[in-house]
C-alpha positions as CSV (number, residue, x, y, z in Angstrom):
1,X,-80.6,140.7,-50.4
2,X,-77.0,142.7,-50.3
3,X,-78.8,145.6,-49.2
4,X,-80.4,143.7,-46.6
5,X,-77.4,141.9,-45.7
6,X,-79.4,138.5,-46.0
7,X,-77.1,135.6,-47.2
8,X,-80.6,133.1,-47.9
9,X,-84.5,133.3,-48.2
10,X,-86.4,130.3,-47.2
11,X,-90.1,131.4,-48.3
12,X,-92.7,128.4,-48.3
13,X,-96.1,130.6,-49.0
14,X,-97.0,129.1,-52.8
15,X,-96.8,132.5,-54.4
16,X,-93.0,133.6,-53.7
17,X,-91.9,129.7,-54.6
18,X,-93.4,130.5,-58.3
19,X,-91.6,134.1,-57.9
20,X,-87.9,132.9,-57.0
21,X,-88.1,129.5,-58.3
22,X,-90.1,128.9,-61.5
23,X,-92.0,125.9,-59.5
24,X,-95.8,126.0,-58.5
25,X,-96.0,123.3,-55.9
26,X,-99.2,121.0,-55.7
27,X,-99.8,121.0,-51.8
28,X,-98.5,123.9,-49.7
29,X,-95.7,122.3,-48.0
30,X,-92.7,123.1,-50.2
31,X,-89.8,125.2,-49.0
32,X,-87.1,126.6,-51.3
33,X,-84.0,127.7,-50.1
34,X,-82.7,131.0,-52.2
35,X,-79.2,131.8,-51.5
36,X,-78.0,135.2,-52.0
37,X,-75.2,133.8,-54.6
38,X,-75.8,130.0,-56.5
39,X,-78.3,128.5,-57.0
40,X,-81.5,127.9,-54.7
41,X,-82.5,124.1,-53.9
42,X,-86.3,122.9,-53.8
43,X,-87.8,120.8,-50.6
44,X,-90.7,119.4,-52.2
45,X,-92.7,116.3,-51.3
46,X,-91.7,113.4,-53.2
47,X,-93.8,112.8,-55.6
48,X,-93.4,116.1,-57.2
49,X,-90.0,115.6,-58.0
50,X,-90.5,115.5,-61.5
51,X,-92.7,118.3,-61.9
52,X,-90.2,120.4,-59.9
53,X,-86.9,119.2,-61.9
54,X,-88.8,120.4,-65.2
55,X,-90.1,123.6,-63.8
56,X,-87.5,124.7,-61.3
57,X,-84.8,127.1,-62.1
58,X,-82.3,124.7,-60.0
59,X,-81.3,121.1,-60.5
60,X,-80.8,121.1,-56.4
61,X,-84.5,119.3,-55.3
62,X,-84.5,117.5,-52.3
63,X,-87.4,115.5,-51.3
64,X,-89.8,114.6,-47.8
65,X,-92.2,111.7,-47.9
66,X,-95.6,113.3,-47.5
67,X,-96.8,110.0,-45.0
68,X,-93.3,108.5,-43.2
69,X,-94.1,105.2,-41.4
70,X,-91.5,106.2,-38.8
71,X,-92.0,109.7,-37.8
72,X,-95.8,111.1,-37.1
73,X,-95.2,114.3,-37.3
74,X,-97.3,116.6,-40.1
75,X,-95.8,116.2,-43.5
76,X,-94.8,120.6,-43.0
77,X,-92.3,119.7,-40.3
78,X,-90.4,117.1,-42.3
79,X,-90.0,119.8,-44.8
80,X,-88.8,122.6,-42.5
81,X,-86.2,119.9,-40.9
82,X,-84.8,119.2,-44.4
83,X,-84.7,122.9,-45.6
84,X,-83.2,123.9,-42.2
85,X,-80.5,120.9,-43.0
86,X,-79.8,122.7,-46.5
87,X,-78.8,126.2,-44.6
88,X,-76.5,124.4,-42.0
89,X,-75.1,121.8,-45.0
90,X,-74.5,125.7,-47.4
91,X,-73.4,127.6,-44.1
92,X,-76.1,130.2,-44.7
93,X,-77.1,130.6,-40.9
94,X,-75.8,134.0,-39.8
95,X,-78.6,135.8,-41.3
96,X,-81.7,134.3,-42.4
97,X,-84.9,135.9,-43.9
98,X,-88.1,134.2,-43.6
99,X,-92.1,135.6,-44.1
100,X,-93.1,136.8,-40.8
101,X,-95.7,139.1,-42.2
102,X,-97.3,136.7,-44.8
103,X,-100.6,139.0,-45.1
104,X,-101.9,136.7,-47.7
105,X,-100.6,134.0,-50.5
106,X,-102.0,132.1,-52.9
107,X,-103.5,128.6,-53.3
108,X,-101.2,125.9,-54.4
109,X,-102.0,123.6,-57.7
110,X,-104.2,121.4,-55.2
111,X,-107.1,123.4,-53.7
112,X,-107.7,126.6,-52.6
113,X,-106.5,125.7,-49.3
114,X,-104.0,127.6,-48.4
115,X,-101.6,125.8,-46.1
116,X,-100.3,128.3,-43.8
117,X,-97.6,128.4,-40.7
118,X,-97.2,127.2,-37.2
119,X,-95.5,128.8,-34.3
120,X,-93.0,125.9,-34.3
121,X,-91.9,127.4,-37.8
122,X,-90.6,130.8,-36.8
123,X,-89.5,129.4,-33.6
124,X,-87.6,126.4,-35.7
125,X,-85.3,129.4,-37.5
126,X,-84.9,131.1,-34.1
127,X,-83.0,128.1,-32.7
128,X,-81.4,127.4,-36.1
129,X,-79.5,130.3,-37.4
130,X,-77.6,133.4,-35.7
131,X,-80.0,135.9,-36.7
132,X,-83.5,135.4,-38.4
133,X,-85.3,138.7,-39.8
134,X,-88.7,139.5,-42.1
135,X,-87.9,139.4,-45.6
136,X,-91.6,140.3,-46.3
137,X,-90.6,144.1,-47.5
138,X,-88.0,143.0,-49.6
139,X,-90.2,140.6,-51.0
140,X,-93.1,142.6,-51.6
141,X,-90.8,145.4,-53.1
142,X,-89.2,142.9,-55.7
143,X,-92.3,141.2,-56.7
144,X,-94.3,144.8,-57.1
145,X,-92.0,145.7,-60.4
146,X,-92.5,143.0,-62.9
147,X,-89.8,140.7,-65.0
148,X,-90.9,140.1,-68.9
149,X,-91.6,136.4,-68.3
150,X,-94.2,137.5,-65.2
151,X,-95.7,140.2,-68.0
152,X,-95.7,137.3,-70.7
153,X,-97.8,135.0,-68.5
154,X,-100.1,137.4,-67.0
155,X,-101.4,138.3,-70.6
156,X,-101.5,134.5,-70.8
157,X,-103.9,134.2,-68.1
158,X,-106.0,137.6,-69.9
159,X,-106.6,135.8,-72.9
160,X,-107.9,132.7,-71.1
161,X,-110.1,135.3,-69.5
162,X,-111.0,137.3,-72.9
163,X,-111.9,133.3,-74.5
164,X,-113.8,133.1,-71.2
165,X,-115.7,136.6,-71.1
166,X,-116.6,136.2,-75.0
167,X,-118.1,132.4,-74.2
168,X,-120.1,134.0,-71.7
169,X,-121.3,136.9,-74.1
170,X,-122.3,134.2,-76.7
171,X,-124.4,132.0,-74.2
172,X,-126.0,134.7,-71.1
173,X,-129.6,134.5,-71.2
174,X,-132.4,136.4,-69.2
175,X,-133.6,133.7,-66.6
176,X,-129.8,131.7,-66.2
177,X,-129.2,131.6,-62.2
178,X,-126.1,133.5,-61.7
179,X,-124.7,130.4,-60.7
180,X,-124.7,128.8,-63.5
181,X,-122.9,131.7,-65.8
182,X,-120.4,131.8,-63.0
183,X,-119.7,127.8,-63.6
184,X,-119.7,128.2,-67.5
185,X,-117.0,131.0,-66.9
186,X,-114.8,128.7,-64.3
187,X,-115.0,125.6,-66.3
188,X,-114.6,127.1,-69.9
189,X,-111.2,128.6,-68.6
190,X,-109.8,125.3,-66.9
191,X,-111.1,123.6,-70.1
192,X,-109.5,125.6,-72.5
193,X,-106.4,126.8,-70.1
194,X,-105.2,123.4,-69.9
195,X,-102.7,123.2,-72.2
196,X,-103.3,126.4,-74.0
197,X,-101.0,127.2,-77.1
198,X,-98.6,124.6,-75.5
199,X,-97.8,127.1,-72.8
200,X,-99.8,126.5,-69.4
201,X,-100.1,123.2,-67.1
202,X,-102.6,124.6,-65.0
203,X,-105.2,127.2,-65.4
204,X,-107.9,128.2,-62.8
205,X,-111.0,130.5,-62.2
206,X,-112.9,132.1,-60.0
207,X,-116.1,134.3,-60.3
208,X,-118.6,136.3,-58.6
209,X,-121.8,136.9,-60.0
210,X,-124.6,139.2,-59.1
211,X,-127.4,140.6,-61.5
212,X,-129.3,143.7,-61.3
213,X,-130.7,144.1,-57.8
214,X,-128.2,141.2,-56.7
215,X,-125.1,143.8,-57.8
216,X,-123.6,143.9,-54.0
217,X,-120.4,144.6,-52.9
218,X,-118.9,141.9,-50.8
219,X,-121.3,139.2,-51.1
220,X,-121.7,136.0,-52.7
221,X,-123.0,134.5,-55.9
222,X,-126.7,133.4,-56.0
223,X,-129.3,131.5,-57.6
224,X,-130.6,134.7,-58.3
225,X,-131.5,135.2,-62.2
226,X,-130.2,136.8,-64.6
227,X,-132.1,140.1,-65.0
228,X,-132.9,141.4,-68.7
229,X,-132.3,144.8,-69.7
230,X,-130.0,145.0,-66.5
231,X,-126.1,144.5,-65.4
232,X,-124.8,140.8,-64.7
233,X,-121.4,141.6,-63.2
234,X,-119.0,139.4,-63.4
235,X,-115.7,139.7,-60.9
236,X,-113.3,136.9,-61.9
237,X,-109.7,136.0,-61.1
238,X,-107.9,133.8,-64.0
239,X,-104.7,131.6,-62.7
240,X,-102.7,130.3,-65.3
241,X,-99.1,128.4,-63.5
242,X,-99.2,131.0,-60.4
243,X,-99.8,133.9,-62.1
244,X,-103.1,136.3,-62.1
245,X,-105.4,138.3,-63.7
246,X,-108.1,140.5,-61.4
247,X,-111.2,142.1,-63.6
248,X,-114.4,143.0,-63.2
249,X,-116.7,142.8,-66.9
250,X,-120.5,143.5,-67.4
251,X,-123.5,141.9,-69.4
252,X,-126.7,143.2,-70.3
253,X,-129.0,140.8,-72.0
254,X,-131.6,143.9,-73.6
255,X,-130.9,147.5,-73.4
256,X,-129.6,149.3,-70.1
257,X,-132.0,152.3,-68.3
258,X,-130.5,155.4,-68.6
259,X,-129.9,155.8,-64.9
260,X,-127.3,152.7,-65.6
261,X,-125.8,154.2,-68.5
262,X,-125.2,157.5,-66.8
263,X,-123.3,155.8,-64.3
264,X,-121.4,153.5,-66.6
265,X,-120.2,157.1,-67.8
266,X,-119.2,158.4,-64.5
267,X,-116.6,155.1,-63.9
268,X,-115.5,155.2,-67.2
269,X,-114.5,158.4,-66.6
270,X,-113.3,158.2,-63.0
271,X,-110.8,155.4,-64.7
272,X,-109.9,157.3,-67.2
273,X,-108.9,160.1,-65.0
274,X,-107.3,158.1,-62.7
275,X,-105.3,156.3,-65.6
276,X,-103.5,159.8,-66.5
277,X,-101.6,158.9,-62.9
278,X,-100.1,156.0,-64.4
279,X,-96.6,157.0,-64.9
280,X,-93.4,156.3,-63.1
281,X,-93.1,158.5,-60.6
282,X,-96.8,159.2,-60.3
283,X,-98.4,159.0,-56.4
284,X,-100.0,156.0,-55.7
285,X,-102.8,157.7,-53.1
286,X,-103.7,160.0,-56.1
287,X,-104.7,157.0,-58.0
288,X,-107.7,156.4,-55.0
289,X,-107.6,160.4,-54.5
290,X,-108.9,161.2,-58.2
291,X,-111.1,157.9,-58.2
292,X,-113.1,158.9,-55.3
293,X,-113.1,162.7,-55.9
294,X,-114.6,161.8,-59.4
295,X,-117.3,159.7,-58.4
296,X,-118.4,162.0,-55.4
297,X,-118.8,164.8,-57.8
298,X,-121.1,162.4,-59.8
299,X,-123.0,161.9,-56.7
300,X,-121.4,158.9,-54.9
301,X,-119.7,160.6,-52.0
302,X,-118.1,157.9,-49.8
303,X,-117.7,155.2,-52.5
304,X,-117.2,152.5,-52.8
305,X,-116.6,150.6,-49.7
306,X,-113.5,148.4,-51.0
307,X,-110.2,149.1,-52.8
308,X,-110.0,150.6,-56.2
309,X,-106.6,149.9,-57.3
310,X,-104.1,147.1,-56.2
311,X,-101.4,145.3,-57.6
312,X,-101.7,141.8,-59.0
313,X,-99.2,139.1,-60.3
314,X,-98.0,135.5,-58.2
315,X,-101.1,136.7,-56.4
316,X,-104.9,138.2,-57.1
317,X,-104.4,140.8,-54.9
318,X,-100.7,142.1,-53.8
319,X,-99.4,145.2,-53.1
320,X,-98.6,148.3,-53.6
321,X,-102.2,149.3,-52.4
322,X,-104.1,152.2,-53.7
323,X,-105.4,153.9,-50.3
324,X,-105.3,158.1,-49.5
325,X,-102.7,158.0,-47.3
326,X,-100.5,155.3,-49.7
327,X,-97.0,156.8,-49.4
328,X,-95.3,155.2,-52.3
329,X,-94.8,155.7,-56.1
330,X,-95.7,154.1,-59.3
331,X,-93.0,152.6,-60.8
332,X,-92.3,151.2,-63.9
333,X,-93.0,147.6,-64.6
334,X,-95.7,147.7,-61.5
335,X,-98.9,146.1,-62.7
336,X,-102.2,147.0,-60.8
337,X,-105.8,146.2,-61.0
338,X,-108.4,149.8,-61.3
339,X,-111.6,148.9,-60.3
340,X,-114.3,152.1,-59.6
341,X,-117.5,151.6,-59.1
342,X,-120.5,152.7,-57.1
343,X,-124.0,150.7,-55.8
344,X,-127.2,151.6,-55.0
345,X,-128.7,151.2,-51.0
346,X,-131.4,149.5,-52.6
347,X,-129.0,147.5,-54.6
348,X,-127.2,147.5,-58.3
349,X,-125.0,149.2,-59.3
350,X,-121.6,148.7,-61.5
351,X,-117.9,148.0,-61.1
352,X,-115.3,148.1,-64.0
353,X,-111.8,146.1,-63.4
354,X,-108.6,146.4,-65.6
355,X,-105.0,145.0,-64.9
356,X,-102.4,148.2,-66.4
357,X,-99.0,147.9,-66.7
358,X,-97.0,151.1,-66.3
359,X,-94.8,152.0,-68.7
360,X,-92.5,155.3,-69.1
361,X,-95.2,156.4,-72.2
362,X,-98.3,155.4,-69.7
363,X,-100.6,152.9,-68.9
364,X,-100.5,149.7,-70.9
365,X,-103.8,147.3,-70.3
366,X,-102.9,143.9,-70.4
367,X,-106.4,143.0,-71.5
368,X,-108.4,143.3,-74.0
369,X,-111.9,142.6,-73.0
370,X,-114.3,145.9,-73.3
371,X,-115.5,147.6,-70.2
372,X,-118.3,149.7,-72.4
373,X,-120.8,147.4,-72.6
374,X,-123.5,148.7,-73.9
């Protein structure tokens, strides 16, 4: 913020609130206020006062009724009001960064509804302050290298999805719809992640599920069953308090063909070659450079048709971004998700999905669930 010559931050989008603040809000109106020097003050609707006095790393929490008798206007605008009342009341108005370039954010506690911005927001700060300027790049470039406590909680969430990935080994049977292994995996981690080891309030998953045929990129979970003596992929995204885990893991109730253990060879060895970039200092493009290069000499020129490495933490997905013409570095204390993997026209196919931490000695995965699944 010195370097930008920013004397506050007033971020509202769920994820930066748990990244400056400590507080995970329940619906997405909440605003804090992050001075460049003291402390930052919470606008949070009222009856989440409590939870962000215990959470928050401020005692300074104002409140906004979320229905006001008097004043019809949408419970976001009474928040901005009082947040824009905290800059004038700490004289933080000459220079004022806000998200202008949000491309995504995460769901609050509530639903997975993000609630996003209006016009009237960015134009509110216009007419407020002397000078109001994007804080998204420095945002993006201070979440991208990771604190200990954001490390410690995103192997919380891993073990919720381990506990998770082994219930599902235990209980996957030829014939389940895909479905229903998708809502075992969803409800044994909010189950289980409530209250885990005394450590989590909230814990969340998501899946998608495809088996053998079914195995499609970009496409949604099915009644579809599952196959035997084929892949059931699961993709799934763990939550626990704000933070994320990304992976992709595999199932095979019965004994794969050899044409989908040959490829289960080719991405475990496009990830492995790919890992040997993970060092500080290492180029980001060369991570999707050595990815795609590997699995075109294997015969999968042009694949696949989505990302294979991004960064993950108060989000699912978050930059950096692996893509050819990526600019930027690893760095140590980034944390990204590698997911290769390759499908058939006909459909099948396979994906593999670990979160790695990069360290000065190389990659560390966060996880511990296989991706060899045979």
């Amino acid at each position: 913020m010195a370097e930008e010559d920013l004397d506050a931050l007033v971020v509202r989008s769920p994820d930066n609130l748990v990244y400056l603040t400590n507080y995970w809000c329940m619906k997405g109106y909440d605003l804090a206020v992050f001075p460049r020097a003291g402390d930052p003050t919470l606008v949070v609707v009222a009856p989440q006062r409590e939870d962000a006095a215990r959470t928050g790393w401020t005692d300074d929490v104002r409140t906004f009724r979320h229905y006001d008798p008097d004043d019809p206007r949408p419970p976001a605008d009474r928040a901005l009001s009082l947040a824009l009342g905290v800059v004038a009341e700490r004289d933080l108005g000459r220079r004022v960064g806000v998200e202008m370039n949000q491309n995504a954010q995460s769901a609050d506690r509530m639903a997975g509804e993000p609630t996003v911005y209006t016009l009237g927001y960015f134009d509110a700060f216009r007419g407020a302050v002397r000078e109001v300027v994007d804080a998204t790049a420095l945002l993006v470039r201070a979440r991208s290298l990771k604190t200990a406590q954001e490390i410690e909680r995103m192997k919380l969430a891993q073990e919720l999805a381990t506990l998770g990935l082994e219930h599902i080994g235990s209980h996957i049977r030829p014939g389940m719809r895909e479905s229903e292994v998708g809502a075992m995996f969803e409800g044994f981690v909010h189950e289980t992640g409530i209250g885990y080891k005394s450590k989590i309030e909230m814990a969340r998953a998501f899946t998608l599920v495809w088996s053998g045929p079914g195995i499609k990129t970009f496409t949604a979970t099915g009644h579809r069953p599952v196959v035997e003596n084929e892949p059931t992929l699961l993709e799934i995204w763990v939550c626990a308090d704000g933070y994320w885990t990304d992976l992709t893991k595999n199932f095979c109730p019965g004994v794969l063909s050899p044409r989908y253990l040959e490829l289960l060879d080719l991405l475990l060895h496009a990830r492995d070659r790919a890992l040997e970039v993970f060092r500080p200092g290492g180029e980001i493009a060369e991570v999707d450079r050595v990815i795609r290069a590997t699995l075109a000499e294997g015969g999968y020129d042009g694949q696949p048709d989505h990302a294979v490495a991004h960064g993950v933490g108060a989000r699912a997905h978050e930059p950096p971004w692996a893509h050819l013409a990526s600019p930027g570095l690893l760095e140590e204390r980034m944390v990204l998700a590698v997911e290769p993997g390759a499908y058939w026209p006909e459909g099948g196919g396979l994906r593999l999905e670990d979160d790695y931490l990069v360290t000065e000695s190389g990659p560390e995965r966060l996880g511990t669930f296989r991706d060899d699944f045979r």
